[in-house]
N, C-alpha and C positions, 0 to 999 in steps of 0.2 A: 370519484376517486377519494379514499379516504386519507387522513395524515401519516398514517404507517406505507403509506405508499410513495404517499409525495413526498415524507421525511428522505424514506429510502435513494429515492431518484435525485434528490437534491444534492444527499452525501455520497451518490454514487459518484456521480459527473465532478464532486467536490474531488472527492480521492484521487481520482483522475487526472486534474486539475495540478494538484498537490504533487502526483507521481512527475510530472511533466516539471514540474518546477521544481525537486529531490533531483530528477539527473540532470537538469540543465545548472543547479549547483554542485555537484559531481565533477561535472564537465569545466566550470570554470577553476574548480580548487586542482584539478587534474591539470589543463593547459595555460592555466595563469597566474593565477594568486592562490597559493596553496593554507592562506588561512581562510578561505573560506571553505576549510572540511571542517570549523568551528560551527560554521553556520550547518552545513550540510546535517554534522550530529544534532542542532539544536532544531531547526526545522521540523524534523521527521516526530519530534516528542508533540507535538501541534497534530500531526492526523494519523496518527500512530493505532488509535482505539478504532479511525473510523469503521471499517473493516467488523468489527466488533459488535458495535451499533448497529449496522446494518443487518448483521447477522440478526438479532435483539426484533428489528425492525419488522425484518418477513415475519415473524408470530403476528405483530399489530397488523400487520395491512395484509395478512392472509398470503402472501407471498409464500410459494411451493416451493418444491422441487429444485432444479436447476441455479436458479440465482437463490434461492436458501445455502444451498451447498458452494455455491459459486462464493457467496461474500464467506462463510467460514472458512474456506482454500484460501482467499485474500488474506484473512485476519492471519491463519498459517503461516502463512509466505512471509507476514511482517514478523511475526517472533522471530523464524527462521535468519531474518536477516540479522537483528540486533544478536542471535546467537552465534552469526558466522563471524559479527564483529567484535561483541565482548568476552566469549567462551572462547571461540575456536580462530582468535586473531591470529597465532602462532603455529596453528597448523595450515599451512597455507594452501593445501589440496583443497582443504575445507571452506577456508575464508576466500577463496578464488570463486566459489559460486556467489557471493555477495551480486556481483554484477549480473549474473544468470539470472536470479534470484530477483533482482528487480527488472529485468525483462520478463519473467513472467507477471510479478507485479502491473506492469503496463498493458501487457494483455492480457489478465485479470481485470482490470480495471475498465480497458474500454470493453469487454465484453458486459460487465456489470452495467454501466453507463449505457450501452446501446439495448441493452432487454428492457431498459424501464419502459 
């Protein structure tokens, strides 16, 4: 296995990882302490690119098809979301997929993580 592979796999599960700890910050700035949506916005600028990289990554480790296109839908999904929260905060039909928006994230994520 070369490093374009095993980078990929690492920042798959990593993303993943990160997704899982993005809603369980969510979840507490939602049902407890509502400044932690400080943390929540500062968090996500930490694995924000991975998606990105990964994308980057299938050229080096010869990675096809399915997760080629699989991690650039991810990297999508992430713009999407800082767009539903910094553009389209005030149209709220729009900024209501936020939360959709990172459920596909999660299932984006563990599909990536589980093809390695």
């Amino acid at each position: 296995m070369n490093f374009g592979r095993i980078a990929y796999r690492v920042l798959a599960w990593t993303f993943l990882c990160c997704i899982v700890i993005q809603v369980f910050i969510a979840g507490m700035a939602t049902f407890g302490d509502p400044s932690k949506w400080q943390s929540h916005a500062s968090f996500v600028k930490i694995f924000a690119m991975a998606p990105l990289v990964m994308f980057l990554l299938t050229f080096i480790g010869g990675i096809k098809g399915r997760e080629r296109l699989l991690s650039l839908a991810l990297f999508l999904l992430v713009v999407m979301q800082f767009l539903t929260i910094q553009v389209f905060s005030s149209v709220f039909v729009i900024a209501a997929l936020h939360p959709l928006i990172a459920m596909l994230l999660f299932w984006g994520a563990i599909a990536a993580a589980r093809k390695t």
